[in-house]
N, C-alpha and C positions, 0 to 999 in steps of 0.2 A: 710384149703383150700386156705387162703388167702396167706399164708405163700408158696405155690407153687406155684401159681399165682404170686408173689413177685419172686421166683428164676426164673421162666421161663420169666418173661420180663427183669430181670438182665442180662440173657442166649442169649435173641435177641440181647438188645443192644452190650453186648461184641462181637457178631459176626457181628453185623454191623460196628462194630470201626473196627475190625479187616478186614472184606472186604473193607474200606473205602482205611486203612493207605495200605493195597495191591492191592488197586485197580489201575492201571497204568495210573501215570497223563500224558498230554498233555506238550510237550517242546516247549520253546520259543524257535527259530531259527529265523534266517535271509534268505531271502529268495529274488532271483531275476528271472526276467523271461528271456531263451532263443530266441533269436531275430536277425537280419539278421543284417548285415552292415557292414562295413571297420573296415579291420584292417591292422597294417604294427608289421613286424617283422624286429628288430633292435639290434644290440650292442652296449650300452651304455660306454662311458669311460671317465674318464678327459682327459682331453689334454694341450699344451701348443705350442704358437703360436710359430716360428722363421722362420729368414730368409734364403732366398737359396741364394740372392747377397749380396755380401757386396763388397766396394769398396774402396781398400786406395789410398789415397791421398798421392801425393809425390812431392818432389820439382822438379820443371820442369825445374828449372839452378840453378847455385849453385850463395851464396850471402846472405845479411841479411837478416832474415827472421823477417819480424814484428809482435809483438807478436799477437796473435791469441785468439779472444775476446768468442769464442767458447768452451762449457762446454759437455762433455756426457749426453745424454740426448737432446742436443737441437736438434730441428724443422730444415730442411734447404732443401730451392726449389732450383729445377734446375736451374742452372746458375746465382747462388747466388755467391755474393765474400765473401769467407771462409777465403783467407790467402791473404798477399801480402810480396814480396820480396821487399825492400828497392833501387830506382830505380837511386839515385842522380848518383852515380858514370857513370851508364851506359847512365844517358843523358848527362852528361859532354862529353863524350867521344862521343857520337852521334853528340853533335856540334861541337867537336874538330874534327871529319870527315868530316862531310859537311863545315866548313871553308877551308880542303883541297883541296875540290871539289873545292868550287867556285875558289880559289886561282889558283890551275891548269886551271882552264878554261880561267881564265883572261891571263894565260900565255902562252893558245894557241893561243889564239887572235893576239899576238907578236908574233909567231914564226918564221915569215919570217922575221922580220928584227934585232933576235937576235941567237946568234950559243948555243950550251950548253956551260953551264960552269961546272966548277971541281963539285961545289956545287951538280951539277942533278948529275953529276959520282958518286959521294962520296953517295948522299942519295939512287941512285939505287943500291950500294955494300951494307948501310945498308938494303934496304930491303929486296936483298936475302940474307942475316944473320938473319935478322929476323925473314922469310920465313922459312929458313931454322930449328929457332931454335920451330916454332910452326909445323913445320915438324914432328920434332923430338917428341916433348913432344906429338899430336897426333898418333905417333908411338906406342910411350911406354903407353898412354891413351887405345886405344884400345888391345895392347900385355894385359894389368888388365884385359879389359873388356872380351874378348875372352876366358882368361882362367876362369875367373868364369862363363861365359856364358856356356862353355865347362862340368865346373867341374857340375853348376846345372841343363842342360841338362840329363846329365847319371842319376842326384837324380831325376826329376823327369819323365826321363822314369823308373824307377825301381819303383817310388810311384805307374807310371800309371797301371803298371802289377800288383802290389800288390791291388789297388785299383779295378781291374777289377775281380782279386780272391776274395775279399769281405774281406780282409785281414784291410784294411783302414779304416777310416771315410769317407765319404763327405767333411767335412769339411777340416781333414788334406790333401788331397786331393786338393781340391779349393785353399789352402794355398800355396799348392808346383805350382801346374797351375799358380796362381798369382804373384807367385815370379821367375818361370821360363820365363814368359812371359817380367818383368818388366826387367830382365837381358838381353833377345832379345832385346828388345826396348833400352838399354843403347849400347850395342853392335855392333846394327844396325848404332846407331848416331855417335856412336866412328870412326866406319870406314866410313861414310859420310866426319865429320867432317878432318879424314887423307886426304881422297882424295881430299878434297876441301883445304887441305894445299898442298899437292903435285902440286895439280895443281898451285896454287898463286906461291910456290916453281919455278913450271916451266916458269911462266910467267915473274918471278922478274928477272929470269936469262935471259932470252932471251932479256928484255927488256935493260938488264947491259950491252950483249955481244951488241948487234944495238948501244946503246949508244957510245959507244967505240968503234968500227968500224965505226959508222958514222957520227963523231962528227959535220961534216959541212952539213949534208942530213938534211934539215930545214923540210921534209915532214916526215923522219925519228923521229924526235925529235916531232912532233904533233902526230904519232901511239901512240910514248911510251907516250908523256902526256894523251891520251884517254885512253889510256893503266890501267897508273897510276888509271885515276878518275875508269874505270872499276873495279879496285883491291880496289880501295878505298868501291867503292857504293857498293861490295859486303860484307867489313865488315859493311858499314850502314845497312845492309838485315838482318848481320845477329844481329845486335844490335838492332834494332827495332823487331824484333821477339824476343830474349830475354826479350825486353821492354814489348811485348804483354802477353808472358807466366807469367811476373810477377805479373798478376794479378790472381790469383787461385781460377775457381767458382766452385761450387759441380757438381758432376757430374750428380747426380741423385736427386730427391726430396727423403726424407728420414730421418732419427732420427742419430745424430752422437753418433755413437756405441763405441768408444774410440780415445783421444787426444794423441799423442804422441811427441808432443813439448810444452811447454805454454810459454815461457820468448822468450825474441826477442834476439836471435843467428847468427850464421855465420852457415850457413850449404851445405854440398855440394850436387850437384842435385842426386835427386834419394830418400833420405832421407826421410823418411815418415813421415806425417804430422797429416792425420784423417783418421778414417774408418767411413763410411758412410753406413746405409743400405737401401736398395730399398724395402719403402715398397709395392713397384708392386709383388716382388718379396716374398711375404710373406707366407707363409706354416701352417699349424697346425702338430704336431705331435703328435704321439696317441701310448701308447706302450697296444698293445691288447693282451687278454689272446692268448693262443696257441688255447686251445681248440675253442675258438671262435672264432679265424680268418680263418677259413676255408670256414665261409659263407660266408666273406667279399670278394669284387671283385673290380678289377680298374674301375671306372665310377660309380660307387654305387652314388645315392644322400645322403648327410651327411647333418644333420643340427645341427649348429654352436649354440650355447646358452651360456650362463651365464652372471654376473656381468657386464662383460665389453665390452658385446655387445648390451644389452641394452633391453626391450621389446619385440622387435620382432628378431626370429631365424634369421641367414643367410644359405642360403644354398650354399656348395659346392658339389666337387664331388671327390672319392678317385681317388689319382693320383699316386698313387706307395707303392705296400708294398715289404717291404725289405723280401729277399733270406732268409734269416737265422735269427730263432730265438736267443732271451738272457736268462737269469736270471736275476728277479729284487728283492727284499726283498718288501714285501709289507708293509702298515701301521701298522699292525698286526704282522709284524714280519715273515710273511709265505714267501718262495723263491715260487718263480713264472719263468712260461717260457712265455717269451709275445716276441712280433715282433712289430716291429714298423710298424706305417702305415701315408701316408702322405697326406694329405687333399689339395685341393685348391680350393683355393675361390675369390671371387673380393674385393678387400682390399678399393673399392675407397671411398666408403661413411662411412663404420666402421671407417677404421685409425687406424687399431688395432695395437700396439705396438709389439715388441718380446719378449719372455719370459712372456707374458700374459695368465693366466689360465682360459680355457674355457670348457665347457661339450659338447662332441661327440653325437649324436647317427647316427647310419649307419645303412640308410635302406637297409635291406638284401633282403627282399619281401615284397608284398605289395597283399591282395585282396578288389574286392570294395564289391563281396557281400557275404559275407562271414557266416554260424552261427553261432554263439559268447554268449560264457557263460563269466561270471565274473572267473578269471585267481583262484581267491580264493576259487573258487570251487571244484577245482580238487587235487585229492589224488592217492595215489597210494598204489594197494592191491594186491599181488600175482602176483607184478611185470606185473601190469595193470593199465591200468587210469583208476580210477571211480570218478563217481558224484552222490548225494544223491538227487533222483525226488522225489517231493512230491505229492502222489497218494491218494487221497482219505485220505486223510490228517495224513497221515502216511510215513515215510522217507524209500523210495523204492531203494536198492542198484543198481547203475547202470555203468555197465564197457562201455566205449566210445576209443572211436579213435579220437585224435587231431590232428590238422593241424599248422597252422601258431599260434606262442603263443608269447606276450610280458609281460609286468608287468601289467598291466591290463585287457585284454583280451583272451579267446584261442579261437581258430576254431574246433568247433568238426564235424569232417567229416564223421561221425556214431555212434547211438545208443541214438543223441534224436532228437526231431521236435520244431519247430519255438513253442512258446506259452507257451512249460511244464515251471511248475518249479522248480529250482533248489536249493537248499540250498547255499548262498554263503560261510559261513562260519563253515562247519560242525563242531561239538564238536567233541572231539578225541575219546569220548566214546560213540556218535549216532551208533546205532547197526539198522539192517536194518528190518524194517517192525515199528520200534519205534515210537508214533503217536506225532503228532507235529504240532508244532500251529507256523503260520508265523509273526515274529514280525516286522518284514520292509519288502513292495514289493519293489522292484529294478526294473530299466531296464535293465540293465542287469548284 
């Protein structure tokens, strides 16, 4: 009897181990609660700063150039001296004028009680030969000017059409504008500078032919010396303005972006000297995915972050995405079709450099009260969102509808209420009704 008694308590036990190790334990899950609040939806990307102005510097006359103490990379405020042209020659010549002035004035003073002599004929023949030969070389000065002004004209009306098809850069673009303009501006001066020979031209002759027909008219003989000092005070005009330009300040406050002389030369005007950039003028550019930038819109709020802007974001706002996508290779090696998009922001307190690397994000939308699960919550099943509610402390399969979603949060705009909760992280093998034990509550 005892011996049965021995197998049938053997008999309990084994079916108690056995309903034990099959009995269905309890899972440890993570778990947060659904709850109401803000959230913004954004496109995340690196970026990198550059500028939309840049400005070069060029020689404003032609003459020594002293050498230029300035490195890429330096700092430089508006209407700083960046450059100087070597000035001795042109003040030698500024006093060698004004000694003719005073000279002729002294000699009006005498002109009634002396007649011309050969000397005034002789120096009035050279100075229409003179006239004449700064005539000429203004002549043939401007024939240069005009045909290059001519020939870069038609390049950069053909860049502008190419540029307006989307055919271009920006920048090559900016490049051809800037050197088109700088050829106007030399153009413009060349034929100033004729006319103002032509006229000297006209004035030295008319004052040779009085001379000589009036050699005894002592009132004649006081025009042409007023005459004289006129023709004279106009090369001191225009020699004290050479003397002013030879002082070269920046045009802009801003980082010099590349040197293009460093030893002290002979160079003639026009000649470029630095490129300067404005950092007023500073941009972010962002090359976004394709598929992403659909959400994106001009005025969007953007905030500015990384390294090198410091603790706290900056905000801007998008100011132009470009017509037509590229192809970029990713870090991974994967081709991509992204668009560029251009950010603007107030540069005045950052001071952010160009070619600086910074992180984007661009607010697409934005709600203040929103219901918001944890973003890790949600899975997707038969080509549906679900989330795993914990009911009665069992993991409840539950398909929703989302709304605004970023890397942290989503908005579910149907299928649960403020309070339930949700599994943050479900295992990939929680099957639904499986009983579960919460091992972190969250907020959400």
């Amino acid at each position: 009897m005892w011996r049965i008694l021995v197998w049938v308590g053997i008999a309990v036990a084994v079916a108690l181990v056995v309903v034990y190790v099959a009995w269905p334990r309890p899972r440890e899950v993570e778990t947060a609660l659904c709850s109401r609040g803000a959230i913004e939806a954004f496109v995340s990307e690196e970026a990198e700063t550059r500028l939309d102005d840049e400005y070069v510097v060029t020689m404003p006359v032609a003459g020594r150039l002293l050498r230029i103490g300035l490195m890429a990379g330096d700092q430089v405020d508006s209407g700083n001296l960046i450059a100087q042209v070597d000035t001795f020659e042109r003040r030698e010549r500024l006093k060698t004028l004004q000694s003719r002035v005073r000279e002729i004035e002294a000699r009006i003073v005498g002109v009634d009680e002396a007649k011309p002599k050969p000397d005034d004929i002789r120096a009035a023949d050279l100075a229409v030969q003179e006239a004449r030969i700064r005539l000429d070389a203004a002549g043939k000065a401007l024939e240069v000017t005009r045909i290059n002004y001519e020939q870069e004209k038609k390049q950069y009306e053909r860049l502008a059409r190419l540029h307006a098809a989307g055919t271009i850069s920006d920048s090559e673009f900016d490049e051809a504008q800037r050197k088109f303009l700088t050829l106007k501006t030399q153009h413009d001066e060349a034929d100033l500078q004729a006319g103002v020979a032509a006229k000297v031209l006209e004035q030295a002759e008319v004052k040779l032919k009085r001379l000589r027909e009036s050699a005894d008219d002592n009132e004649y003989l006081r025009s042409v010396l007023k005459a004289q000092i006129q023709q004279i005070e106009a090369d001191v005009a225009i020699v004290q303005d050479e003397l002013a330009k030879s002082e070269i300040r920046a045009p802009v406050s801003g980082p010099v972006l590349e040197t293009y002389q460093d030893d002290e030369q002979v160079l003639l005007a026009g000649a470029r000297l630095l490129k300067i950039g404005d950092l007023r003028s500073i941009r972010v550019e962002a090359d976004v995915l394709s598929e992403e930038v659909g959400r994106v819109k001009v005025g969007q709020e953007v905030e500015i972050a990384g390294a090198a802007v410091g603790q706290s974001a900056i905000l801007g706002k998008v100011e132009r995405i470009y017509p037509a996508g590229f192809k970029k290779i990713s870090s991974l090696g994967i081709e991509q079709q992204r668009v560029k998009v251009i950010v603007a922001f107030d540069n005045t307190l950052a001071r952010l450099r160009p070619g600086v690397r910074v992180d984007l994000r661009i607010i697409t939308d934005r709600k203040q009260d929103a219901l918001l699960i944890s973003e890790r919550a949600l899975f997707k099943a038969d080509d549906r969102w679900h989330v795993f509610v914990v009911r009665d402390r069992r993991a409840r399969l539950t398909p929703v509808k989302i709304g605004l979603r970023n890397d942290e949060f989503a908005e579910i705009t149907e299928g649960l209420e403020p309070g339930e909760t949700v599994i943050s992280s479900p295992p990939a093998d929680l099957s639904d009704g499986d009983i579960v034990t919460p091992q972190r509550n969250e907020g959400r």
